[in-house]
C-alpha positions in Angstrom: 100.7 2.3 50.0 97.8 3.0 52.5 97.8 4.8 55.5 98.5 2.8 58.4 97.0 3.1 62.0 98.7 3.3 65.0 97.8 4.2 68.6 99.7 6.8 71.1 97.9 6.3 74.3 94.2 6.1 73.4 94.5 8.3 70.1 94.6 6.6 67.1 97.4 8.0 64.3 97.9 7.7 61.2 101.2 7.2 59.0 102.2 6.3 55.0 102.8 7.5 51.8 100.4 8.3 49.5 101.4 9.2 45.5 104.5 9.8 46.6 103.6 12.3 49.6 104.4 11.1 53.0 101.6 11.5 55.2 101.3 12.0 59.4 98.9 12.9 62.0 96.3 12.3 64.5 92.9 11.0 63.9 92.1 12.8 67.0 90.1 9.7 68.2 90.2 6.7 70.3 87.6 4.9 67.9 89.7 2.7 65.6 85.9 2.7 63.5 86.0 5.9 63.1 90.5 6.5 62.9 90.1 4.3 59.9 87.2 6.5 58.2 89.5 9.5 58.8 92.8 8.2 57.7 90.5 6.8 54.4 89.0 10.3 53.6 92.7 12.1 54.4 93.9 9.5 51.8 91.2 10.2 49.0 92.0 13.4 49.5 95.5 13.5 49.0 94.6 11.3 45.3 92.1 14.4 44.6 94.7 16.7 45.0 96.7 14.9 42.5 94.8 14.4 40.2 92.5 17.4 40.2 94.7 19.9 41.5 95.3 21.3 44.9 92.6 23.5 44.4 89.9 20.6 44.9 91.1 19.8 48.1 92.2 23.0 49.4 89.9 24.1 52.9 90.1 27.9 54.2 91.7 26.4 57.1 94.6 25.4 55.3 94.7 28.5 53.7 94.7 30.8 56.9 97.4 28.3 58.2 99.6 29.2 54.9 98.4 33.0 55.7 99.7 32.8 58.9 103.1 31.4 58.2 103.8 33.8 55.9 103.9 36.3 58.1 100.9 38.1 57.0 98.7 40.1 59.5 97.0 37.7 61.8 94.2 40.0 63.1 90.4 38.9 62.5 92.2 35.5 60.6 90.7 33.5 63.8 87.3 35.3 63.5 86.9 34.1 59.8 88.3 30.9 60.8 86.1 29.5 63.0 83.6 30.4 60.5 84.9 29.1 57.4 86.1 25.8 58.9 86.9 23.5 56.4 85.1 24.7 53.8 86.7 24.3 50.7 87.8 27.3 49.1 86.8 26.5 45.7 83.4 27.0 47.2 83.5 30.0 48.5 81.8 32.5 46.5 81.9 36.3 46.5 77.9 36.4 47.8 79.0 33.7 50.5 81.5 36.4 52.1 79.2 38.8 51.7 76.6 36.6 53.6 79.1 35.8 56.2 79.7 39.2 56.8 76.0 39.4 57.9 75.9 36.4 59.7 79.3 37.0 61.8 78.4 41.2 62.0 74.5 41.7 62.4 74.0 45.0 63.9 77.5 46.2 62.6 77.4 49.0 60.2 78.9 48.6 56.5 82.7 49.6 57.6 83.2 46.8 60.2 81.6 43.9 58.1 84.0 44.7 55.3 87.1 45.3 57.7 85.9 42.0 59.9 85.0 39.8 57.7 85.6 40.9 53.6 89.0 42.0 54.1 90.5 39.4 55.9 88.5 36.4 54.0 89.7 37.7 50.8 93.2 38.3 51.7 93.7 34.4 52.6 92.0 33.4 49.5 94.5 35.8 47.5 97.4 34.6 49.3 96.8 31.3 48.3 96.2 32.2 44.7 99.5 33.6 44.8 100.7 30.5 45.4 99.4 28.5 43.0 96.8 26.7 45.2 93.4 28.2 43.9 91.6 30.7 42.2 91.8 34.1 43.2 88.4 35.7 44.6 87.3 39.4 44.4 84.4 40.6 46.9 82.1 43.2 46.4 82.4 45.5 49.6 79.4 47.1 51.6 79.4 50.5 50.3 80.4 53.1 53.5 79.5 56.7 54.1 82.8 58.6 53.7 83.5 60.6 56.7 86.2 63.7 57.3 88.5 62.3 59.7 89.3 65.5 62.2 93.2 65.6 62.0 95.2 66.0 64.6 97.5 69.4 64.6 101.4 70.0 66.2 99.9 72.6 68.8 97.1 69.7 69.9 100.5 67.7 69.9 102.4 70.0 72.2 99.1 70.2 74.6 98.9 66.3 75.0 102.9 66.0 75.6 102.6 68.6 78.3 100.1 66.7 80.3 101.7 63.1 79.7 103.7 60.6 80.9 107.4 60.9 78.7 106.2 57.2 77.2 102.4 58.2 76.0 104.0 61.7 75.2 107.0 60.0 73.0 103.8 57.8 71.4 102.0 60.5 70.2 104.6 62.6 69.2 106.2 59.6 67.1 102.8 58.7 65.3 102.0 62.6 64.8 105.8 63.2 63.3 106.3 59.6 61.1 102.4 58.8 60.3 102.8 55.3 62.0 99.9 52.9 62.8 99.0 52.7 66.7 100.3 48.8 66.5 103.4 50.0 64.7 104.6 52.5 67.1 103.8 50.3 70.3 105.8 47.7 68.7 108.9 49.7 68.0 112.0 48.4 70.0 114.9 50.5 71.2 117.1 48.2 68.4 115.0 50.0 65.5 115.5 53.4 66.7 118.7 55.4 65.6 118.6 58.8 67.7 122.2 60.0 66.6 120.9 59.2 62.6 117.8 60.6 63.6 116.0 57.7 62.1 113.4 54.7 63.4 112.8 51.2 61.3 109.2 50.8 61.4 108.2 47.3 60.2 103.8 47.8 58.7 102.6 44.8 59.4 99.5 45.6 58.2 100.9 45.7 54.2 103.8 43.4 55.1 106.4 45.9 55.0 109.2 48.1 56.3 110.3 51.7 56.3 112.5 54.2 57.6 111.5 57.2 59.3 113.0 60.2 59.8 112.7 62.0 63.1 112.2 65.3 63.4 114.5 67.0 66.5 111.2 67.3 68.8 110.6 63.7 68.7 114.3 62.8 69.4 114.3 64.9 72.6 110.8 63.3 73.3 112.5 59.8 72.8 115.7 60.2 74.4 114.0 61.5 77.8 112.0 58.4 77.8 113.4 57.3 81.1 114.6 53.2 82.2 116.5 50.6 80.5 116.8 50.6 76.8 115.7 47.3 75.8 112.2 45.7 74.1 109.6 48.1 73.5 110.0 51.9 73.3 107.1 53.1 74.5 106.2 50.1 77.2 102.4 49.8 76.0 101.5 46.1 75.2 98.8 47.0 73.1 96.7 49.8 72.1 93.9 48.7 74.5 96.1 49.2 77.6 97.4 52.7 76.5 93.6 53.7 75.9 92.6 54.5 79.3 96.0 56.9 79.9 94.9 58.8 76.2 91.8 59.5 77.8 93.4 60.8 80.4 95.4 63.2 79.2 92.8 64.7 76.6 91.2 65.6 79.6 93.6 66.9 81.9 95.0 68.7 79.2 91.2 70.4 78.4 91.8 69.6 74.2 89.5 67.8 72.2 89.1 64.4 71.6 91.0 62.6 68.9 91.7 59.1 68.1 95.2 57.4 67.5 94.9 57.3 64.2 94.4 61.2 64.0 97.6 61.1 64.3 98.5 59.6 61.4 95.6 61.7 59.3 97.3 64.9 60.9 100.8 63.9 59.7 99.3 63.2 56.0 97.0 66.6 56.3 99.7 68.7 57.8 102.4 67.3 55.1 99.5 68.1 52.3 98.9 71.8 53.5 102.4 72.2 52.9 102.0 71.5 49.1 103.7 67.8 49.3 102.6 65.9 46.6 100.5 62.5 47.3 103.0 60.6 46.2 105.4 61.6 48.6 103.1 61.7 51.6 102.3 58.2 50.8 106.0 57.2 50.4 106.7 59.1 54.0 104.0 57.7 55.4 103.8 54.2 54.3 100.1 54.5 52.4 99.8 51.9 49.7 99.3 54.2 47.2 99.4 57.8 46.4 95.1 57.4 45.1 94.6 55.8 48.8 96.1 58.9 50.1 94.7 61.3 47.9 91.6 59.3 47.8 91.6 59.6 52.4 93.2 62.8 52.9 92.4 64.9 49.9 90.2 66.9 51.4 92.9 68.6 53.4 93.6 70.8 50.5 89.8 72.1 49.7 91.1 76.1 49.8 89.4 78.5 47.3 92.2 80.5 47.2 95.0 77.7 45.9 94.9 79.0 42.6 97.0 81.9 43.8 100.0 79.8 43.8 100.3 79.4 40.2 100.9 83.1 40.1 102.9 83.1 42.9 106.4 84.8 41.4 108.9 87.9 42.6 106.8 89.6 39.7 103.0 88.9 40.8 103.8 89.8 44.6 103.7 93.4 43.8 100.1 93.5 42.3 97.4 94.4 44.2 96.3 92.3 46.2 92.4 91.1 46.8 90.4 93.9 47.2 92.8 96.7 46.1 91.8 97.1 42.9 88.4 98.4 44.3 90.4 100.7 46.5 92.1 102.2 43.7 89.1 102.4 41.2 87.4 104.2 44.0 90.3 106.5 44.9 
């Protein structure tokens, strides 16, 4: 039957069942003229969906909405929003994200249009593929310049700790020692963390995920001197932004160079790599999605001309001459 009208205060609302789908909601109007062109168009296009799949019907609103409820990672998801609108996702193209990405990010460089606006676009679009509600969409990225990330190291660790509160100390210490994400490690709670166990649930929201870190003994001290009652957050930072201004801080105070959060994590997948542990178990320790992303990231870390000395590296070999005896002795 057709959608009936009905007022609540001034607003006009709508009500029925439509194909067998029961339908509700506000016209968001006090215009019965215009409540009746509404509740006709949200009836055609519950018939469309029918009878040409949900697909046809289907707006990137919607699909953000179904993002968001699935607990995927809400950042940027507004941004993209309030572009996208009700656009139908059937027609959005890979050159229209591309395009938005220029039109939302003007003077941004390649990096931030894909992570602002590619990224997050796409992800929606996927997530409702997944469910049967469209098509899935691949986008064409804006190619970035690689660069080395500098890595953070356990004596620029110790320096920052020594010159910190025990909370920003603790936060350092645990991204530098479990390769956690800034956002992860501000949202731990005291629930997640084990110190007898020696262990810390950290929940990646960014790949919809969860893992258990181990924690090495410098970071359980650092932990369990973190002083007050043991209840919400670990580290007492609301977000990264209000933690910035104390970093700062310290990296000065303590006279050591400058380095992000997230050298934190590239030190803990650097350091683990200099110590000959393989990709895939850096990116299982660390929570990478894949052992490529981390090879892919951090490989670099293991650029050493000399490496090939390890295949020969046996109780046998150790007693040859070593680089630049052999001159010695021809000489001798």
């Amino acid at each position: 039957m057709p959608l009936n009208l009905f007022r609540r205060g001034k607003i006009w609302h709508y009500r029925g069942t439509v194909n067998g789908a029961r339908l509700r909601g506000t016209t968001g109007t006090a215009d019965r003229k215009t409540a009746e062109r509404i509740a006709n168009g949200i009836e055609a296009a519950q018939w469309k969906g029918d009878l040409d799949g949900p697909g046809s019907v289907l707006t990137f609103t919607q699909a953000a909405t179904k993002y968001l409820k699935a607990g995927r990672p809400s950042r940027f998801v507004k941004f993209v929003s309030d572009y996208w609108k009700d656009t139908l996702v059937k027609d959005i193209t890979s050159g229209a994200v591309r395009n938005a990405a220029i039109v939302l990010c003007p003077n941004a460089k390649a990096a931030t249009r894909n992570r602002h606006v590619i990224v997050p676009t796409q992800a929606i679009i996927n997530h409702a593929a997944e469910l049967g509600l469209c098509q899935s969409l691949k986008v064409t990225r804006f190619p970035v310049e690689t660069k080395r990330k500098k890595p953070i190291t356990w004596e620029w660790v110790q320096a920052f700790m020594a010159n910190a509160n025990p909370h920003l100390g603790a936060l350092c210490c645990f991204m530098f020692l479990t390769g956690a994400r800034v956002s992860e490690a501000i949202n731990l709670k005291w629930e997640d963390v084990d110190l007898v166990k020696r262990r810390a649930l950290i929940r990646q929201t960014k790949v919809g995920a969860e893992r258990w870190a181990h924690l090495p003994a410098p970071l359980v001290v650092a932990i369990a001197n973190i002083q007050g009652e043991r209840k919400g957050k670990v580290f007492k930072y609301s977000t990264r932004d209000t933690a910035k201004p104390q970093w700062n801080k310290v990296i000065k105070r303590a006279g050591i160079e400058y380095l992000t959060y997230h050298s934190c994590r590239h030190g803990f997948a650097t350091a683990l790599l200099h110590k000959r542990i393989d990709p895939i178990t850096v990116s299982k320790l660390g929570g990478w999605k894949s052992a490529q992303h981390v090879f892919d990231t951090y490989g670099h870390a293991m650029d050493d001309d000399t490496l090939a000395d390890v295949i020969i590296d046996t109780p046998e070999t150790r007693s040859l001459p070593q680089e630049g005896e052999y001159a010695k002795k021809s000489n001798g």
